[in-house]
N, C-alpha and C positions, 0 to 999 in steps of 0.2 A: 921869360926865357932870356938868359944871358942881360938882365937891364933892358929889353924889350920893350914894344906895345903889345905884342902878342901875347896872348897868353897861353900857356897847355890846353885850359877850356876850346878855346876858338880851336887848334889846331886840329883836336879830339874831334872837334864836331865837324870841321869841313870833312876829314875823313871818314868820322859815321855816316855824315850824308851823302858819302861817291866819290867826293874830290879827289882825283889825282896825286900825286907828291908832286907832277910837273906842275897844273892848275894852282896846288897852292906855292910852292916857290914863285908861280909865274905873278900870283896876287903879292906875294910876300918876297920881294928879291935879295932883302937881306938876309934873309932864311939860308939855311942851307940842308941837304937831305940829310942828313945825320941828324939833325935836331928835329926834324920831325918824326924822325923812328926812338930819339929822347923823351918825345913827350909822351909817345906812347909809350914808352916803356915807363914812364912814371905815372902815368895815371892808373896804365896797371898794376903796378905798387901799389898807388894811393886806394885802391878802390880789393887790393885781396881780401877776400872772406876767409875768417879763422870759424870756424866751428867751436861754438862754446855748447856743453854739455847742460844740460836742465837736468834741473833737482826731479828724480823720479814721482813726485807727489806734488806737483803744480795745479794749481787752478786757473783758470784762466776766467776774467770779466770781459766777456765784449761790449764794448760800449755801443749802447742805444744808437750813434750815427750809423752806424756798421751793420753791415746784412748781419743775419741771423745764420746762413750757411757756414760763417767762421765758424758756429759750434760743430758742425758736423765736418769741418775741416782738423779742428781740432782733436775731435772722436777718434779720428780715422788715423792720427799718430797717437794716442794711447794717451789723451789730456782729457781733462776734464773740465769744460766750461760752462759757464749759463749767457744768454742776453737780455 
């Protein structure tokens, strides 16, 4: 942020975990509130989901680490898998 130590990460996560804007200005004093409604607003950028469309006739391998319920997760949107 702006040539910072801070980063968008750090900032993102004092406010998933409660933190305040005053708490963290009050840890961060060269902060300013604008920049940390910045960061969120670009992590939520960073982080939008596009929906890509799957080819109607996919299969799916679940790998041997992986529960065996993926298949029947899979079923249940219209794929076809094995484990």
């Amino acid at each position: 942020m702006r040539g910072m130590r801070v980063t968008v990460g750090t900032i993102v996560g004092l406010v998933a975990s409660g933190h305040t804007f005053a708490e963290i200005l009050a840890a961060y004093p060269y902060l300013e509130g604008k920049e940390i409604r910045q960061a969120l607003a670009y992590a939520a950028w960073r982080v939008e989901e596009i929906e890509v469309p799957l080819p109607g006739r996919m299969k799916f391998l679940v790998d041997m680490n992986l529960s065996p319920l993926w298949v029947s997760f899979f079923a249940c949107r219209g794929f076809e898998s094995v484990h």
